[in-house]
N, C-alpha and C positions, 0 to 999 in steps of 0.2 A: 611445698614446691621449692625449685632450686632458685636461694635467693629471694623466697618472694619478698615484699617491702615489711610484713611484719617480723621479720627474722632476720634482716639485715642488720650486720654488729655496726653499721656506719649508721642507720637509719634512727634503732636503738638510742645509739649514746647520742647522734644529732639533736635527738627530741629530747634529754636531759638535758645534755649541755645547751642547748635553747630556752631551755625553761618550758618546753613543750611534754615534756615527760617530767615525774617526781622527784622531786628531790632535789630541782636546780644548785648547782652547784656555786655558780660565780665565778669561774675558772681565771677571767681575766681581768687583774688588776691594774696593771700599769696604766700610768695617767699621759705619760710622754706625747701622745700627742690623740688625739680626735675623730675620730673618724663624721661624714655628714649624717647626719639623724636621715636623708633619705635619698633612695636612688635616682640618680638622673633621669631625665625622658627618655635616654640615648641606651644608659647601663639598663633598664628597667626592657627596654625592647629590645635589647641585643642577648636576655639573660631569658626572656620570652621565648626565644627564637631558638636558641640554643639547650634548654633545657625543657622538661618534660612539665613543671612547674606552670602554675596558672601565677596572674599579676598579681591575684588575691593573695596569695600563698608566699609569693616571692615577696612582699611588703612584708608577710609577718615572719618570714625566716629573718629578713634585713632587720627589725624594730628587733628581734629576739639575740641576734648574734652582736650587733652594737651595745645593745644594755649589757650584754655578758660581757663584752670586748669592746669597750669602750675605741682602744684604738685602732677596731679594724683590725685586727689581727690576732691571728690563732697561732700562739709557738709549740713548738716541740712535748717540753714537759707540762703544758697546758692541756694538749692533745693526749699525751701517754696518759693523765689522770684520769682523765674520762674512760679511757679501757681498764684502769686499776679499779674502777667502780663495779664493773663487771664480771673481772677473774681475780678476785681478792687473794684467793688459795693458790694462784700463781701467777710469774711476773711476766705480764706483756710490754712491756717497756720495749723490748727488742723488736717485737711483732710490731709496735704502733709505732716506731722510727720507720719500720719499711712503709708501713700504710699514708704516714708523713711524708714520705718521700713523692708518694705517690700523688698524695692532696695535694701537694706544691710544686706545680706545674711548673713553674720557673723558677723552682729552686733556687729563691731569696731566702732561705731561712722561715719564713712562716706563710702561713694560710689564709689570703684572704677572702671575702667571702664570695667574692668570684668563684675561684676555685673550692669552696667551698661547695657551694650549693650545684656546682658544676658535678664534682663526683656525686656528693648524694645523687644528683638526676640518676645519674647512668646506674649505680648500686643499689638504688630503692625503684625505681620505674623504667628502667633501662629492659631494652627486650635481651634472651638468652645471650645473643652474639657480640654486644656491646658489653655484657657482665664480663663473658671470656674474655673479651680485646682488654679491657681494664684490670681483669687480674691476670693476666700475662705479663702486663704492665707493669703489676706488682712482683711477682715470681723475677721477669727479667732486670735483675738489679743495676746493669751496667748500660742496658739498653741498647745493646749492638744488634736486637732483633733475635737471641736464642737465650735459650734456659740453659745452664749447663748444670751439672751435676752438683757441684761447689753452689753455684745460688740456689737452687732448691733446697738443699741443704740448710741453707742458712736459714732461711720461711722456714720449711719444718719445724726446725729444731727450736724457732722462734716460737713456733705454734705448742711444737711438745710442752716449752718453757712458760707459756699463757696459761694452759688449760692445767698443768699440773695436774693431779692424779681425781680428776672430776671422769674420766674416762678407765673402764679397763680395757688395756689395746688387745687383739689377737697377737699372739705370739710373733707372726711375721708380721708384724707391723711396731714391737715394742720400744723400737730405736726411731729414731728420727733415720738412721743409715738403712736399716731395713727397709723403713716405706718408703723412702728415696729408692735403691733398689728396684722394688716392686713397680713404682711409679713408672721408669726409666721401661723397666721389662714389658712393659702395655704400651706406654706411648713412642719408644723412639722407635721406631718401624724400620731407620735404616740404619741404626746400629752406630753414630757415628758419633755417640756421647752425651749429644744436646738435643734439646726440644724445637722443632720452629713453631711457628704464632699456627699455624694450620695443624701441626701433630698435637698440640697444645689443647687447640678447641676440639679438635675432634676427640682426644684421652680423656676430658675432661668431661664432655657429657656421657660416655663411657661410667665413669668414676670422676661421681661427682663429687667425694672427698675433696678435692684438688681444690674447687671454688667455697664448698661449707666451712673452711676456714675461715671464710666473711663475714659466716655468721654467728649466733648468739650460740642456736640451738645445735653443739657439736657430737647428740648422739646419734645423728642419722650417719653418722661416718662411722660407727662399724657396723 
């Protein structure tokens, strides 16, 4: 199914980089400063309330993502390594700047596990309509509420650069420009260049290529 939580590329690397999946990595060393060994009464219900997560669950993402991240905080090329674990045969670096962008809600530079455990909710347990609002999110680079061709462009070709030759494409789809094309030719309905958040979700359950970039398993896209 589209997105479900065992095939989410967020869900996935979460459970490593927590130590919840094999292989734990350690991602974060820096000492600089501390984060609390536990959440508040206040953070712990307000993360309840907001997320799809139980209190059990949310305790042991917080003990998992401190031991790894001592300071609270998840950086940029901390985050890129965890998807280099995944697509070794090609580089997602670019692809996990945009998804970084997107974890970092306020766009201070890193991830913390607010906003952490805030997206997993919605990318591992989120129902269909909340996955679309969130990778819209992701596609819309600037944020001014539309996709234009130049930013989907960019994802693609982020993605073509990930997955490297783990896929053979059809013919019209062998560029990152061509399935841009394609994409544009299904969902912009009024011809006016760019995507809105409603041409978006509705192209995309259509052709759900457009969201399986989220996830691990990238042969159900062709």
């Amino acid at each position: 199914p589209l997105l479900s939580p065992r095939s989410t590329m967020f869900w996935s690397a979460a459970a490593r980089f927590s130590g919840m999946g094999k292989g734990n990595s350690k991602l974060c060393e820096e000492k600089r400063k501390k984060a609390s060994k536990k959440l508040t009464k206040e953070e712990m219900e307000e993360l309840e309330t907001k997320t799809y997560f139980s209190r059990k669950e949310l305790k042991k993402w917080y003990k998992d993502f401190v031991r790894d991240c001592p300071t609270g905080e998840l950086r940029m090329d901390e985050f890129q390594n965890i998807y280099k674990q995944f697509f070794p045969n090609g580089d997602p670096s670019k692809f996990a700047s945009f998804v970084f962008n997107v974890f970092d809600d306020n766009q201070d530079g890193h991830i913390s596990f607010k906003e952490f455990i805030a997206a997993l909710s919605i990318t591992s347990r989120g129902n269909l309509d909340e996955k679309l609002d969130w990778a819209f999110s992701l596609y819309d680079v600037d944020k001014d509420g539309f996709i234009t061709k130049e930013e989907m462009a960019n994802i693609v070709d982020a993605i073509y650069s990930m997955i490297g030759n783990m896929l053979e494409l059809p013919k019209d789809e062998d560029t990152p420009q061509k399935r841009v094309e394609k994409i544009f030719s299904n969902m912009d309905k009024n011809l006016d260049g760019q995507l809105t958040r409603e041409e978006f979700k509705e192209g995309s359950k259509a052709d759900p290529w457009i969201v399986q970039a989220l996830t691990m398993d990238m042969s159900a896209s062709t």
